[in-house]
C-alpha positions as CSV (number, residue, x, y, z in Angstrom):
1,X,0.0,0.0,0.0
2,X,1.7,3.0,-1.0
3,X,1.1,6.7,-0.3
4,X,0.8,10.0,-2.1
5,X,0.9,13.3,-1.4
6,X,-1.7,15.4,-1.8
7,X,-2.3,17.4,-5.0
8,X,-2.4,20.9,-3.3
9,X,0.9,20.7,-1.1
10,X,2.6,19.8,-4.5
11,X,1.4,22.7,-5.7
12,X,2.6,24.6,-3.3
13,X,6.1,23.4,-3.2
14,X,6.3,23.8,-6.5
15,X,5.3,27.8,-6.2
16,X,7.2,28.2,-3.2
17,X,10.2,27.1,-5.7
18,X,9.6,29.7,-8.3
19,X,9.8,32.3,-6.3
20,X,12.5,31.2,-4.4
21,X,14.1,30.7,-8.1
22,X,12.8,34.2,-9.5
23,X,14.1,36.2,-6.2
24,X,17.6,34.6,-6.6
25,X,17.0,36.2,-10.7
26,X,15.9,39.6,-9.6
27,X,18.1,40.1,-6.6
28,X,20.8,42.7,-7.1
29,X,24.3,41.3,-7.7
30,X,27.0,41.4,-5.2
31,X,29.1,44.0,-4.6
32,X,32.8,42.4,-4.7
33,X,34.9,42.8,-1.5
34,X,37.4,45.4,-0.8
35,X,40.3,43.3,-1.9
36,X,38.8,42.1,-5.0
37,X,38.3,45.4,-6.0
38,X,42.0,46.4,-4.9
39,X,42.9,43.9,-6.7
40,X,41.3,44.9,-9.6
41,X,42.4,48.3,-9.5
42,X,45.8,47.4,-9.3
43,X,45.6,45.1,-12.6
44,X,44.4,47.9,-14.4
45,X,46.4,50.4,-13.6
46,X,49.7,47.4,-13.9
47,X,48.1,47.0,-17.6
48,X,48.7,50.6,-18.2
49,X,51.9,51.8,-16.3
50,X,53.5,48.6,-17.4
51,X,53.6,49.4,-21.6
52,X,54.4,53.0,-20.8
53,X,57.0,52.7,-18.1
54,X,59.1,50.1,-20.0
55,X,58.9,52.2,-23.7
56,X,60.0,55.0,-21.7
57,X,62.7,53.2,-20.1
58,X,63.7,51.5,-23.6
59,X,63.5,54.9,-25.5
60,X,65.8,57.2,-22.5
61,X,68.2,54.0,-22.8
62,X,68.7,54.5,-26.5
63,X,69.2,58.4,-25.8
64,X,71.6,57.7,-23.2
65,X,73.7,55.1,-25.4
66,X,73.8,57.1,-28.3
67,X,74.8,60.7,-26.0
68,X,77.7,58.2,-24.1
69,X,79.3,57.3,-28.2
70,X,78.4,61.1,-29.5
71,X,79.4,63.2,-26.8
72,X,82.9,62.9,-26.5
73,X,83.4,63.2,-30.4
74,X,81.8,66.9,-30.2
75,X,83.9,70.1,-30.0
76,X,84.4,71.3,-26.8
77,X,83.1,75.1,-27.7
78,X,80.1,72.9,-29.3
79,X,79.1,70.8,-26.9
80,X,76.4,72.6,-24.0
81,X,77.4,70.1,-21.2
82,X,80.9,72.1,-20.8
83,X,79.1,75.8,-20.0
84,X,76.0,74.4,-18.8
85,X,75.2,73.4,-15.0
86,X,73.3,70.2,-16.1
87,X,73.4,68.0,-19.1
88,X,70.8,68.0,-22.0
89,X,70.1,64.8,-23.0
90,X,69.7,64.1,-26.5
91,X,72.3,66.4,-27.7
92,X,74.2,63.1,-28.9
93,X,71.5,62.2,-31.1
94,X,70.3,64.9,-32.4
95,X,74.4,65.2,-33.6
96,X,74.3,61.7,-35.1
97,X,70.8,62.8,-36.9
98,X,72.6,65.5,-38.3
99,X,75.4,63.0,-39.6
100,X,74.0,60.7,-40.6
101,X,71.6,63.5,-43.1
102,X,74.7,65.4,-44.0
103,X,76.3,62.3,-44.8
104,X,73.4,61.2,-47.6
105,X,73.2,64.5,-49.0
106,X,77.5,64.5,-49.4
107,X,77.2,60.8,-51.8
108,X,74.0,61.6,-53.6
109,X,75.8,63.9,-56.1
110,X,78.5,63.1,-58.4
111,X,81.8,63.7,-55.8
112,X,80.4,62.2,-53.0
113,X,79.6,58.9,-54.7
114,X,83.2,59.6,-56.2
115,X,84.7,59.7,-53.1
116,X,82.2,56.9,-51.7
117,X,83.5,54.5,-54.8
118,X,87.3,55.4,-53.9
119,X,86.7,53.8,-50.2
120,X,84.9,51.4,-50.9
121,X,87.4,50.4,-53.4
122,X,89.9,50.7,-50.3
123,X,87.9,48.2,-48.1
124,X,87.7,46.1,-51.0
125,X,91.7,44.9,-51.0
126,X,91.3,44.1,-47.0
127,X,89.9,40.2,-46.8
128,X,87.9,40.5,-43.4
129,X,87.1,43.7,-43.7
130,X,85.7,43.4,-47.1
131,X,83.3,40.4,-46.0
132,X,82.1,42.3,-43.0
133,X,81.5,45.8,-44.8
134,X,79.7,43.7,-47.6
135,X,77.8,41.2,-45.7
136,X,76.4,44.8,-43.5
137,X,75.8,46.9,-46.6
138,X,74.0,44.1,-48.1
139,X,71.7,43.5,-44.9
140,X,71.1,47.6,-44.2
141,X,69.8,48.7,-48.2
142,X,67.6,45.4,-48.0
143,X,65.8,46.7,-45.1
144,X,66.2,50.1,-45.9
145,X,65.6,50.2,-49.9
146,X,62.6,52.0,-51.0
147,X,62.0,49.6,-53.4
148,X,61.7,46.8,-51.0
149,X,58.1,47.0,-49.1
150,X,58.2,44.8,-45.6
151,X,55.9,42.5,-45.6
152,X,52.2,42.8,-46.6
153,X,50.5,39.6,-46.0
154,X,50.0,37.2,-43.2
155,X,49.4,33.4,-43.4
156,X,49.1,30.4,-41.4
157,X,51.3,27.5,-42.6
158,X,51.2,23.7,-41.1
159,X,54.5,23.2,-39.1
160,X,56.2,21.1,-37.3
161,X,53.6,18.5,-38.3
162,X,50.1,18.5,-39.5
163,X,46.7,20.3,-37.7
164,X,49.4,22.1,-36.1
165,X,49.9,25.9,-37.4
166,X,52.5,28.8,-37.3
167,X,51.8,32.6,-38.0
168,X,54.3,33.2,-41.2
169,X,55.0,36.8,-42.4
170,X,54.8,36.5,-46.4
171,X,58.2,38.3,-48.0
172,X,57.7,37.8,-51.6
173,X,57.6,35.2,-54.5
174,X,60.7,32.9,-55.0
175,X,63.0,34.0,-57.2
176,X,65.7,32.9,-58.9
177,X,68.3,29.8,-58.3
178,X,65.8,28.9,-55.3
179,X,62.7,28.7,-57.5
180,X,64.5,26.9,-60.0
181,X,66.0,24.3,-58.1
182,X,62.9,23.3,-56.0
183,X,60.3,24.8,-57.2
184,X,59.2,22.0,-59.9
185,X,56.3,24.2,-62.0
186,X,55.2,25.1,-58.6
187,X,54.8,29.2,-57.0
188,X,56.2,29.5,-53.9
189,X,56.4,32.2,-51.3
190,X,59.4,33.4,-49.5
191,X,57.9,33.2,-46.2
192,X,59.2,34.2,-42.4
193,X,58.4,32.3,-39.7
194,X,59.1,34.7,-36.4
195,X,59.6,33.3,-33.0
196,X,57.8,34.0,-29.6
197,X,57.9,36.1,-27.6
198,X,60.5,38.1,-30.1
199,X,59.6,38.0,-33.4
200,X,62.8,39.7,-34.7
201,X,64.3,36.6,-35.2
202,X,62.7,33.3,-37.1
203,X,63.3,31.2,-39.9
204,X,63.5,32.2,-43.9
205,X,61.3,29.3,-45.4
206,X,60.4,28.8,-49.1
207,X,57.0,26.9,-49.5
208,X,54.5,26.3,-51.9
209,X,51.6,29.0,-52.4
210,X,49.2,26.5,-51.7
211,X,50.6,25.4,-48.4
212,X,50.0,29.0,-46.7
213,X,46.3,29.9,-45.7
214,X,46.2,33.8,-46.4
215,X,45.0,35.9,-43.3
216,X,42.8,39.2,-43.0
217,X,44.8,40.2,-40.3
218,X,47.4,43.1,-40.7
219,X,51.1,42.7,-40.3
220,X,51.0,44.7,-37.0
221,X,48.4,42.7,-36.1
222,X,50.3,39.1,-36.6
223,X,52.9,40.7,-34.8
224,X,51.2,41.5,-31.7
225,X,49.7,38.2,-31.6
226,X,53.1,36.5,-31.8
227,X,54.6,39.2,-29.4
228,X,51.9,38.3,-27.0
229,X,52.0,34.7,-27.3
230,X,48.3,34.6,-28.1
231,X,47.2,37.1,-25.5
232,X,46.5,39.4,-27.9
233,X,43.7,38.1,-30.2
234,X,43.1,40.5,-33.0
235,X,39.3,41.6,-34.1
236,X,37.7,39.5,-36.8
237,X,34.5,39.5,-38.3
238,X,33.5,36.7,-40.7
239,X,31.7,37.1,-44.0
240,X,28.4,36.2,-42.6
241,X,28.5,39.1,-39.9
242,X,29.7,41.5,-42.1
243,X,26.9,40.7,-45.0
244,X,24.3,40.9,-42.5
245,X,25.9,44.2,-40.8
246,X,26.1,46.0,-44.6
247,X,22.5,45.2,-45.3
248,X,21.4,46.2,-41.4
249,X,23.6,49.6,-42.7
250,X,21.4,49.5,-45.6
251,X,17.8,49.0,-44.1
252,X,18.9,51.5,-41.4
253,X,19.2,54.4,-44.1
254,X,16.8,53.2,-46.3
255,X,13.8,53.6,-43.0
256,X,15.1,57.5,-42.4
257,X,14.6,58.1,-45.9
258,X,11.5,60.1,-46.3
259,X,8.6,58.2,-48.1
C-alpha cells in the first residue's frame, strides 16, 4: 500500500520554488569585497603603467647610449654640457641625426659617390674587412631600400607536423636559383616564420603557395599576436557578420529616408 501526497501541497512546493528561483533572478548582484576590487584596480592600472614605463625606459636608454658614443666626439666650444650646469640629454643624437643626413646629401651627387667608390674600393683589398663591410651593406639597403616593401601579408602554414599551425610573415615570390632548383612548376612564397615572444628573429622558409592559408589580419596585427604569445587576439569578423551588418547599414538608411 503505498502513499501519495496530496495534490495541493505539490502545488505549493512547486510555487514556493519559483519564487524562491525568480528572487535569486531579480536580486541585485553582489558587490565584490574590498580586496577584489584592490585587486582589480591594481591590474588595471599594472596594464597601463606597465607598456608605458618600459617604452620610456627603452627609449631614454637609446638616448643615453647614443649621448655616451656622440658626446665625446663633439667640439668642446660645441658641446652645451661644458658651459651648462646640467646635461641635455639628447644632444648626442640629435648630432648623429645630423650626420648621418649630411652624410646622404654629401654621396648623392656626383663627388660624393666619387669619393664613396674610392673607399669602398679601399675596403675592398682588406679580406675581413671586405666580407664584414659587404655582408652589412648588403643586410642595411635590404631593409632600408625603398623599393623593398616589408611585408604585406600574413598566413598560417602547417608546421612542425600537421593540424598544427605557425603565424608566417609573407616576404615575396621565389625567385631565382631557389625557385628553380625546388620549385618543380610550382609558386612558392618566401615566407618568415618569427619566434615568440621576439619575433625579430625566425626562420627564412620557401613553401609552396598552396601550403600558406592567407590571413585578414594586418602585419602589425600578426605581430602582436606572436609578441603576446596569443594574449592578444586580433578583431575579426566573418563574411556572414559583415553581409548581414552591410544590409542592417542599408535598411537603417533606407527607414530614415523620407517616403
Amino acid at each position: 500500500m503505498t502513499s501519495e501526497k496530496p495534490a495541493g501541497k505539490g502545488r505549493e512546493e512547486h510555487t514556493l520554488g519559483e519564487a524562491l528561483h525568480l528572487e535569486q533572478l531579480t536580486a541585485p548582484p553582489k558587490k565584490p569585497g574590498l580586496g577584489t576590487r584592490f585587486r582589480n584596480y591594481f591590474l588595471t592600472g599594472f596594464v597601463i603603467a606597465a607598456p608605458l614605463s618600459i617604452t620610456a625606459y627603452l627609449t631614454w636608454s637609446f638616448v643615453a647610449w647614443v649621448d655616451t658614443w656622440v658626446k665625446p666626439l663633439i667640439p668642446k666650444h660645441y658641446n652645451p654640457d661644458n658651459y651648462l650646469p646640467f646635461t641635455i640629454p639628447g644632444v648626442g643624437l640629435l648630432v648623429a641625426i645630423l650626420f648621418i643626413t649630411l652624410l646622404g646629401a654629401l654621396t648623392a651627387n656626383l663627388f660624393g659617390r666619387t669619393v664613396l667608390k674610392f673607399g669602398e674600393g679601399l675596403l675592398d683589398r682588406m679580406p675581413l674587412v671586405r666580407s664584414l663591410y659587404k655582408a652589412l651593406k648588403q643586410i642595411f639597403e635590404t631593409v632600408l631600400s625603398q623599393s623593398q616593401g616589408s611585408f604585406e601579408k600574413v598566413g598560417l602554414m602547417e608546421f612542425p607536423r600537421r593540424e598544427s599551425w605557425v603565424i608566417v610573415f609573407i616576404s615575396t615570390a621565389t625567385r631565382g636559383e631557389v625557385l628553380h632548383r625546388v620549385g618543380e612548376g610550382e609558386d612558392m612564397w618566401s615566407v618568415f616564420m618569427p619566434t615568440v615572444p621576439n619575433p625579430t628573429s625566425g626562420f627564412l622558409m620557401f613553401v609552396p603557395q598552396k601550403d600558406v592559408v592567407l590571413l585578414d589580419m594586418t602585419v602589425e596585427e600578426a605581430a602582436k599576436l606572436a609578441i603576446s604569445a596569443g594574449l592578444v587576439i586580433p578583431p575579426f569578423k566573418d563574411a556572414n557578420d559583415a553581409k548581414a551588418h552591410v544590409e542592417a547599414e542599408v535598411a537603417e538608411r533606407r527607414s530614415k529616408e523620407p517616403a
